[in-house]
Steps between C-alpha positions, in 0.01 A plus 500: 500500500327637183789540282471282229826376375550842267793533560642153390374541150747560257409810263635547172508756293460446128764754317417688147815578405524823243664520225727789573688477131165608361471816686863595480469454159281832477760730517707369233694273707591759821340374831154677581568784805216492754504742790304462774409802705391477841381817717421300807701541842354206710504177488179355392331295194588740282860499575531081523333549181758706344772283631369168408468620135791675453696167574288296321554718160894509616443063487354549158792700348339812506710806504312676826577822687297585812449872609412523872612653853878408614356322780382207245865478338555131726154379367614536146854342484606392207273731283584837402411730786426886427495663844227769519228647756190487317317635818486792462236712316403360156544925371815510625680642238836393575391151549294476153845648329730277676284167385429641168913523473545094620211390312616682169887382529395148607360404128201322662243384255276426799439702833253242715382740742404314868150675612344818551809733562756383293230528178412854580883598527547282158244626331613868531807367325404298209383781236867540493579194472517170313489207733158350467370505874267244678370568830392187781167662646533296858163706672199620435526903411300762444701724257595239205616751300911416480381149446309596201777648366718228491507275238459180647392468892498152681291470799539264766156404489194545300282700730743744544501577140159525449457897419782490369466600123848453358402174277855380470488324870535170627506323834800340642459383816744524742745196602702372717828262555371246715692293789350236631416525859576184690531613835129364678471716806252437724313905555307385749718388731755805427232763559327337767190400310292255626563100339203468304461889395457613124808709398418796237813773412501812322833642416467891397661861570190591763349790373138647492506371098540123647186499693624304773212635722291285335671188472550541890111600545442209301730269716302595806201345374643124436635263750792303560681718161845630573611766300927600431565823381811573381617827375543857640346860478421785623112295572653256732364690799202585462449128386621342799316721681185413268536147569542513848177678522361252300614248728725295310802632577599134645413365139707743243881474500665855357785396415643867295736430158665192463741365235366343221608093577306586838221646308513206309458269747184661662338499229572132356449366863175715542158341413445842308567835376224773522518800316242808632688772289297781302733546211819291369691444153596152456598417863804311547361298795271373284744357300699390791194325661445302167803341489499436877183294422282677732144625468402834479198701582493883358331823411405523119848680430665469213463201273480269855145430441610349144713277638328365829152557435210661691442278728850577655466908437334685761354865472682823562481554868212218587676308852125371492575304213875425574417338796228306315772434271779385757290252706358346147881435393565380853231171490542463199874521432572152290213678250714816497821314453351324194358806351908663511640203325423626135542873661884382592595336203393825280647678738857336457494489130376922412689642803793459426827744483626337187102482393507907548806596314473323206119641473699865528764384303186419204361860572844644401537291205118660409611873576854484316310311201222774461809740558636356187170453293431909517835559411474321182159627434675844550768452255243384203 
C-alpha cells in the first residue's frame, strides 16, 4: 500500500489571534457592523466561503449580519440572518429598493459583498449610501467594473486579480476548519481495484469547465492507475460513456456527490488528487487535499502553480502530458512524497479559517481607518 502514514501526523495550526479592542475602538467604542451579502443560490465554494467567515468574524466579536436566500437561514445560526432572494435580476427595481431600505436602517459601516452578483447589486446602492463596501472577487471576470468601484476588493487569489485596476486589493486565500481524518480505508479493495494499482481521485461538480475528458483521455494512456471520481453533473454521461469507449471503464469508479467526511477520506487515502479544470478561484479541494497530506497534480489555475510548482502543473487540456505526468509520480512516489512535505506544512499554517478572518478582519480595520482619515481631512 502506498499511503504513507499521512494520516497519523498530527497537524497544528499556529493561531494569530486579533486584537478585536483595537478595531472596535474605531467607532468610538460601538462594535464595528459588517454585513455580508451573498447573491448565490447553490451550494458551492463560494457559499462555504461565506459561511466559514461569517462565523469566524461572529468568534472574533464582530457584530455581523448576513444577507442571503431563506434557504441559507440553518447555515447561519447564531448570526443575524436577513432573509432575501437575491436571484433575481440585478435591475430589479424592487429588489435594489428593498436592500437599499435594510442596508440603510442596519447602520453598517461595512457591506462585504461575496462575488460577482452581490457587488453589482451593492454597487447600485452605495452612492446613497455610507457603509464603506468591499467586494471578495472569487473568479476570473470579464466586466471588472463594480469591482473597481468598490473601495477595497479582496481576491481569493492573485491571478484572478490581475486586470483588475482597483489598487486597494489584497489576496486572502481561502481556508478551511480542518478535521483530522483517521479513518484508513483501503479504495482498492472497496472499488474493486486491483492490490498493487495506483489510486488517483478528483472530486468536482462534472461539467464541460472541469475538463474531465482529458483527465480520462489521459488515464487511458497509463497502466495499472485507478482513477475515483466523485461528484455529480449534468457531464456524468457522456463521461461514462467516454470512458467506456476509451476502454477503461473497468478502471474509473463514478461514484456521484458524496458527503464531505467521505470526500475526505478518498482523498487522504488516495495516492493523489488531479486537477484538469480550465478555470477556478481558490479551489477548496485544494485546500482540503493539503491538509489531507496528499499530492496534487494540476492545470496552471489559480495561484496552484505557486504553491506546488511546475513540475506538478500540467497544461490546459494536454492528457499527453498528464499521463507523462501520472506514471512519473507513480515510480517515483517516495520523491513526490518528499517534495509535499514543505508544500503541507505551508499549507497548514496560511490556510487556515482563523488565518482568513483575521486577514479580513485587518482589511476592515484599513477601510474604516481611511474612512476616518478623509473625514478629518474634510473637516480641516
Amino acid at each position: 500500500m502506498i499511503i504513507a502514514n499521512r494520516l497519523g501526523s498530527d497537524i497544528v495550526d499556529v493561531q494569530h489571534q486579533v486584537n478585536a479592542k483595537v478595531f472596535l475602538g474605531k467607532t468610538k467604542g460601538r462594535a464595528v457592523k459588517v454585513c455580508q451579502v451573498l447573491a448565490g443560490t447553490g451550494y458551492g465554494g463560494l457559499e462555504k466561503h461565506t459561511i466559514e467567515l461569517s462565523k469566524g468574524l461572529k468568534q472574533q466579536n464582530i457584530d455581523v449580519t448576513v444577507i442571503a436566500h431563506p434557504d441559507f437561514a440553518q447555515d447561519f445560526e447564531g448570526i443575524n440572518f436577513i432573509p432575501i432572494d437575491l436571484g433575481k435580476s440585478r435591475l430589479n427595481p424592487l429588489l435594489l429598493y428593498r436592500l437599499y431600505k435594510v442596508l440603510k436602517n442596519g447602520y453598517f459601516d461595512i457591506v462585504h459583498t461575496q462575488a460577482n452578483k452581490a457587488t453589482d447589486i451593492v454597487v447600485k446602492i452605495k452612492p446613497f449610501s455610507n457603509f464603506k463596501m468591499i467586494a471578495t472577487l472569487h473568479n476570473i471576470k470579464r466586466n471588472l467594473s463594480s469591482f473597481e468601484k468598490s473601495d477595497f476588493v479582496i481576491t481569493v487569489s492573485d491571478k484572478i486579480g490581475e486586470k483588475l485596476k482597483n489598487r486597494n486589493k489584497q489576496t486572502i486565500y481561502n481556508g478551511i476548519s480542518y478535521e483530522k481524518i483517521d479513518d484508513t480505508i483501503d479504495l482498492r479493495k472497496k472499488y474493486g481495484f486491483q492490490a498493487d494499482s495506483f489510486v488517483i481521485c478528483t472530486i468536482a461538480r462534472l461539467t464541460k469547465a472541469k475538463r474531465l475528458d482529458v483527465l480520462l483521455q489521459g488515464l487511458a494512456k497509463t497502466e495499472n492507475i485507478n482513477l475515483i471520481l466523485a461528484g455529480g453533473g449534468e457531464e456524468e454521461t457522456n463521461l461514462k460513456k467516454l470512458a467506456d469507449s476509451l476502454g477503461i471503464k473497468e478502471r474509473v469508479e463514478f461514484t456521484r456527490a458524496m458527503e464531505n467526511k467521505e470526500v475526505k477520506q478518498i482523498i487522504a487515502n488516495s495516492d493523489v488528487f488531479v486537477m484538469t479544470s480550465d478555470n477556478e478561484g481558490f479551489p477548496y479541494t485544494f485546500v482540503e487535499t493539503m491538509f489531507c497530506h496528499t499530492p496534487f497534480i494540476s492545470t496552471p489555475v489559480s495561484d496552484i502553480e505557486k504553491f506546488i510548482g511546475p513540475q506538478y502543473t500540467i497544461p490546459f487540456g494536454d492528457y499527453n502530458t498528464l499521463a507523462s505526468k501520472l506514471e512519473d509520480v507513480k515510480n517515483n512516489y517516495d520523491r513526490v512524497e518528499r517534495d509535499f512535505v514543505p508544500i503541507f506544512q505551508k499549507a497548514v499554517h496560511e490556510f487556515t479559517v482563523e488565518n482568513m478572518v483575521n486577514q479580513t478582519i485587518k482589511v476592515y480595520e484599513k477601510c474604516n481607518g481611511v474612512s476616518m482619515m478623509n473625514t478629518l481631512e474634510e473637516d480641516n
